[in-house]
N, C-alpha and C positions, 0 to 999 in steps of 0.2 A: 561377447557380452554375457553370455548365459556362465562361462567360464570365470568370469567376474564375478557376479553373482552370487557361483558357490562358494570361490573362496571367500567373500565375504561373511555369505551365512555358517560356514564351518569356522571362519575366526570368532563370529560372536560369542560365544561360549567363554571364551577366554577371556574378549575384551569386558566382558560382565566380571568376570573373576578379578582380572584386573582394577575394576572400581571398590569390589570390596574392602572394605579396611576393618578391622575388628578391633576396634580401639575403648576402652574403657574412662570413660570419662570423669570418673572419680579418680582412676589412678594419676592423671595427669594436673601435672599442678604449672601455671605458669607464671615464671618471676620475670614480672618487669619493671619492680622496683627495690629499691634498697635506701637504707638510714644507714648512719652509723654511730657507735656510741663508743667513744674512748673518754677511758679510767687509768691514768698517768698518775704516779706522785708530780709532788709540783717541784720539784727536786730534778725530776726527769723535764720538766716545763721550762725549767731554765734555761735549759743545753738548748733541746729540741720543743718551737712552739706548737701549742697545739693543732695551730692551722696546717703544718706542714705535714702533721704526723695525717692528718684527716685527707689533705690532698695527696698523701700515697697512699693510701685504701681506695681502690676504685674496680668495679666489677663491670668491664667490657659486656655492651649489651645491654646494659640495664642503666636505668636514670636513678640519681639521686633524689631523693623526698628527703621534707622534713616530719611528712605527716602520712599516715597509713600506707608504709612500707610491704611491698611484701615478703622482703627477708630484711634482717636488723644483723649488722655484722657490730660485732663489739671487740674491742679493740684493749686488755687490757695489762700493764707492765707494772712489774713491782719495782722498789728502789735498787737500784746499783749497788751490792755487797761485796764489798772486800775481804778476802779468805785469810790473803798473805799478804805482805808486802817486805820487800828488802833488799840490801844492795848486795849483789853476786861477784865474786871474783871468776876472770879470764884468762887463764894462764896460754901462753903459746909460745912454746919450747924455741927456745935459738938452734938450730944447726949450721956447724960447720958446710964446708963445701965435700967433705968425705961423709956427710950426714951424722957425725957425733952431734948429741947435745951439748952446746956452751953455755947454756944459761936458760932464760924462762922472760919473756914480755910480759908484765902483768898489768891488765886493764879491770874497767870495775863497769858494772848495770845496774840498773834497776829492774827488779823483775815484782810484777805482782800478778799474784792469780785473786780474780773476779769473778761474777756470779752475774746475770742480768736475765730473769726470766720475763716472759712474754706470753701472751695467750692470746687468739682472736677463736672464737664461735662466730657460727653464722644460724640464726632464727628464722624459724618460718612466721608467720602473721601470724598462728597457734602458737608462737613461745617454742614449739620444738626445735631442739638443735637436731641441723643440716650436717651441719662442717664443723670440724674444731682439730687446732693445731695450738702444740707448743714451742715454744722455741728456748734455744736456750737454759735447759734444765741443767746443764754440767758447769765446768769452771772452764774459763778463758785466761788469757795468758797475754799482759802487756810486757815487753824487754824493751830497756832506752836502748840508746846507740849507747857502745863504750865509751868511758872517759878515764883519764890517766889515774887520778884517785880517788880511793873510796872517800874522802871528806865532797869533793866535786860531785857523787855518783848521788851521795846523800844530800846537799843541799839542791843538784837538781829535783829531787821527790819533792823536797816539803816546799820549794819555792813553787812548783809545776802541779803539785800533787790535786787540788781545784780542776785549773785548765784542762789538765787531762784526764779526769773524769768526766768532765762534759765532753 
């Protein structure tokens, strides 16, 4: 019993250390809520509506507000810019069966290079930004499938050319 005892009053020391915690309470900020504010052209509203764009913004942990947030994520994309656009030739060499070349396949594309920038911030309930990301600052790259001629390659674009921007 007495050997009890001691070990218990030789562990106190520690288990006192153990409760301290040295925490600063100004440093600590705690978000358990969030708003969101997305700035779309209405151009990008057509493809994609805004309900959808707002229901994939969502921050695990935290509940959405409409009113006194404590971080505001904003959400926002400029118009869809087209760089290039034009119809590509496909050349693909015939070979014999001793692998000479006999000739040349030639199919056609469509290729356009595009531009689609994005931006989301994330606010603290002070307006200071937390987070911020870009996406999309360089050019992208759409290719059709081949089709046998450039007149086919070219009315696919201007007939599709809408549709496939959305």
């Amino acid at each position: 019993m007495k050997t009890l005892i001691r070990i218990t009053l030789s562990l106190l020391p520690f288990a006192s250390f153990a409760q301290k915690a040295d925490q600063d309470p100004n440093n600590a900020t705690p978000y358990t809520t969030y708003a969101l504010e997305v700035h779309v052209p209405d151009s990008i509203l057509q493809s994609i509506p805004q309900a959808a764009i707002e229901s994939a913004i969502s921050i695990r942990g935290l509940k959405k507000v409409t009113t006194s947030p404590s971080l505001t994520v904003s959400f926002t994309s400029q118009d869809l810019v087209i760089i290039e656009e034009g119809v590509k030739e496909y050349l693909l060499a015939k070979k014999d069966s001793d692998g000479n070349t006999i000739g040349n396949d030639t199919s056609y594309y469509v290729q356009v290079l595009y531009s689609l920038k994005c931006e989301g911030k994330c606010y603290n309930a002070q307006k200071q930004v937390v987070y911020s990301a870009a996406w999309g600052n360089g050019q992208s790259k759409f290719i059709s499938y081949r089709m046998p001629t450039r007149q086919e390659a070219e009315n696919y674009w201007k007939n599709n050319k809408e549709s496939l921007k959305s």
